[in-house]
N, C-alpha and C positions, 0 to 999 in steps of 0.2 A: 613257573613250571618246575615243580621240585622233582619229577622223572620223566625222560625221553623214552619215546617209542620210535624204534625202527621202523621208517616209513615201507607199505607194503603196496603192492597192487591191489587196489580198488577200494583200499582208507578213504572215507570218505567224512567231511568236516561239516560239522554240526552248521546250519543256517543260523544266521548272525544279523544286527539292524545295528547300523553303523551309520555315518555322516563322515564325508570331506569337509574340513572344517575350512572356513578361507583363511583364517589367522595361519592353521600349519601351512597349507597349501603357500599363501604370500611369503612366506617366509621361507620355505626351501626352493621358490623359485627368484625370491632376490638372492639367495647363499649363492645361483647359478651366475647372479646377473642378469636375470631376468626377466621384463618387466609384467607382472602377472595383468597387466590392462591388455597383454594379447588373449586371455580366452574372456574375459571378462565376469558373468557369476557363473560360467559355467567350468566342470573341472577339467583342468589336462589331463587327459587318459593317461601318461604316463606314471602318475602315483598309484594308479591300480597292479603296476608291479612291485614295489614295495610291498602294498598291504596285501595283495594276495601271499605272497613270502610270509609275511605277517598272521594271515589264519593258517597257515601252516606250523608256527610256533604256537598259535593259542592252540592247537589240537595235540601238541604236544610231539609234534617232529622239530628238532633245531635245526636252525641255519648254521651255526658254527663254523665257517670254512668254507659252506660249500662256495660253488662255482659257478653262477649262472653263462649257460654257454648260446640257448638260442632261446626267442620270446616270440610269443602274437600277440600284438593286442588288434581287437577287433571292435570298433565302435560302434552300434547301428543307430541309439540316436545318443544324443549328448546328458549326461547328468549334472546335476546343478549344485553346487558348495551349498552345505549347511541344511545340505536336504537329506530325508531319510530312505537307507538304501540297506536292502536284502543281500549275503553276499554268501554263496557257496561252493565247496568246492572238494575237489576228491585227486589222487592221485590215479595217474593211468595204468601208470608200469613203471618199475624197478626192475636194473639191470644190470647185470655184475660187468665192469670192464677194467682193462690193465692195472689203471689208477687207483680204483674204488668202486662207485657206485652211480648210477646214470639215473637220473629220477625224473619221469615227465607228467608235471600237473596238469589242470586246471580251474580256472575260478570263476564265476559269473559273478555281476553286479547289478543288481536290479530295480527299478525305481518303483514308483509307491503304487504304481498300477499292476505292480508285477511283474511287465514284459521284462526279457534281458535284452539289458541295453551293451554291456561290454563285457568281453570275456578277454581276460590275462591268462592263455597257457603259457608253460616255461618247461625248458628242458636243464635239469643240470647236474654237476658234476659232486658229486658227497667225496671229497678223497680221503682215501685212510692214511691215516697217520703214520705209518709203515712202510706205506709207499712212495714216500718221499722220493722225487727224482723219477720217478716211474712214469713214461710215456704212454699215451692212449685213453682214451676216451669216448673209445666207439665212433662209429661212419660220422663223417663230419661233411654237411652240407655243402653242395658246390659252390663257390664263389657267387654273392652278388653282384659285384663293381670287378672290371677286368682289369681295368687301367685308371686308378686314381687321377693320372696325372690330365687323360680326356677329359673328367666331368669340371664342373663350372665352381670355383671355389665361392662361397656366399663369407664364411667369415673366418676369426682365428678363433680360438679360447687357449687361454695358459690359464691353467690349474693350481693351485698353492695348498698347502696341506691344512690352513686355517679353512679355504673352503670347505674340502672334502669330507675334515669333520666336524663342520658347523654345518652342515648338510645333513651328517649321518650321527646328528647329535643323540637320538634316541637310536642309536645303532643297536641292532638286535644278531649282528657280523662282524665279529672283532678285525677281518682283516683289509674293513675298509680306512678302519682308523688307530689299528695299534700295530706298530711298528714288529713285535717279537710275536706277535700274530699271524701279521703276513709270511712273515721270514717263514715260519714254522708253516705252513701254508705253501711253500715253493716258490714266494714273491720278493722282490729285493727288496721293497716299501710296499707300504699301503695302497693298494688300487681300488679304482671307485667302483664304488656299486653302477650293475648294467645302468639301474635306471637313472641315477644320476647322467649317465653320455647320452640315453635314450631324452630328458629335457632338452636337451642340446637342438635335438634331432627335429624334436615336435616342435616346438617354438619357431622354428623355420617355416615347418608345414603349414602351420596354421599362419603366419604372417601373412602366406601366400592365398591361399585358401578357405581359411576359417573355415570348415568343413563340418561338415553335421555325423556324416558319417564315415569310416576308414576302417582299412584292414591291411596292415603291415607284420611282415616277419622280417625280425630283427637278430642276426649273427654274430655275439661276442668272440671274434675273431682273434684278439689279442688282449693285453692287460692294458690298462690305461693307469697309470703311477698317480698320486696327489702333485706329484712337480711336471707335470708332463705341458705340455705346448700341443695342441690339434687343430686342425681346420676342418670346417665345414663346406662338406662337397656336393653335389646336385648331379645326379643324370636326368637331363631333361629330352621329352618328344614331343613335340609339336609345344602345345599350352600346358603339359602335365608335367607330373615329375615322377619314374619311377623304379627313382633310387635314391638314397639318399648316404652319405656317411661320414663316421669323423674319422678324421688318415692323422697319423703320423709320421708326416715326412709321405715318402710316397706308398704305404704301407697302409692297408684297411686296421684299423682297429674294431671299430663296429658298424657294422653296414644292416639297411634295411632293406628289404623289397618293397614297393610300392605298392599293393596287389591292387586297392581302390580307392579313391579319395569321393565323397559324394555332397553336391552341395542341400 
């Protein structure tokens, strides 16, 4: 994309026929550690934040910096690797706040019958280069997890900065892997892309569940570094689970709501 358009309210992104390939798919879920025989041919919803990010560059909005601050993905039934899938999408609203700029999309992904089966909206953060240092970024959702240190830990993760960018090797976000990028950005180092934590997340879910259908809103609460160390936490009730998040130390970094799990 040799010129950018400032994203506006109600840009809306040309209809696209796309495939999750299993090759990338297997391979950014072992860069996590992870073994892709938990969804088996069908995809992790969580790639569908990426590439929704991703028809926002082919339409000619950059990601450059920004910031993803809150997500939905919403399943209603499961899409399959290597299958052919409709994907569309538009922004909602643009909003000017302290930092820069507040932008909230959404995307659908649709299988060969038509229906929509998964919708990735995001909320996030465009900051001007200007405002370096500058606090705010409009109302920031209430807490989902009150006390990390109640919920049930399931595991650890330590992060290495080979992962982060053997993950985000076709990075279309310089400041998930180049160091003078971040800085410039308001980061000491590189921190991960949402969805990269958001694997973290789902891979659990579905261990438990394998679920057909889900609807989670997900809060990037903090930055998570390439050298960072996190645990994987659970608030559970009864047989369900609904919360989910990775802490650092006793500290949310990114937390999800559980709104449905469906078998």
């Amino acid at each position: 994309m040799n010129q950018w358009i400032e994203p506006y309210t109600g840009l809306t992104f040309a209809d696209r026929v796309m495939t999750v390939e299993s090759a990338v798919e297997h391979r950014a879920l072992t860069t996590c550690g992870i073994d892709p025989a938990i969804y088996g041919a069908m995809v992790d919803p969580t790639t569908f934040i990426s590439r929704a990010i991703a028809e926002g560059v082919r339409n000619g909005v950059h990601a450059n910096g920004t910031v993803n601050m809150a997500q939905r993905l919403m399943q209603r039934a499961p899409l399959r690797l290597d299958e052919a899938l409709t994907v569309s999408g538009r922004i909602l609203d643009v909003s000017p706040v302290p930092r820069g700029k507040v932008a909230i999309s959404e995307t659908w992904f649709r299988a060969g019958d038509g229906a929509r089966a998964v919708l990735a909206s995001r909320r996030s953060l465009r900051p001007d280069p200007d405002k370096a240092g500058v606090r705010g970024a409009g109302d920031a959702a209430p807490p989902v997890v009150g006390d990390v240190a109640a919920l049930r830990m399931l595991r650890e993760v330590t992060l290495t900065p080979e992962m982060v960018k053997g993950y985000d090797s076709e990075a279309i976000n310089p400041i998930h892997s180049v160091p003078e990028a971040a800085i410039k950005a308001g980061f000491r180092a590189p921190i991960i892309g949402g969805g990269m934590g958001v694997r973290y997340l789902m891979a659990e879910i579905w261990k438990r569940f394998a679920p057909r259908a889900l609807d989670i809103e997900i809060y990037f609460r903090r930055p998570i570094f390439w050298d960072d160390t996190v645990t994987i936490r659970v608030e559970e009730k009864g047989d369900t689970w609904t919360a989910i998040c990775l802490a650092k130390g006793e500290k949310v970094a990114t937390e999800a709501r559980i709104t449905s799990i469906g078998a």
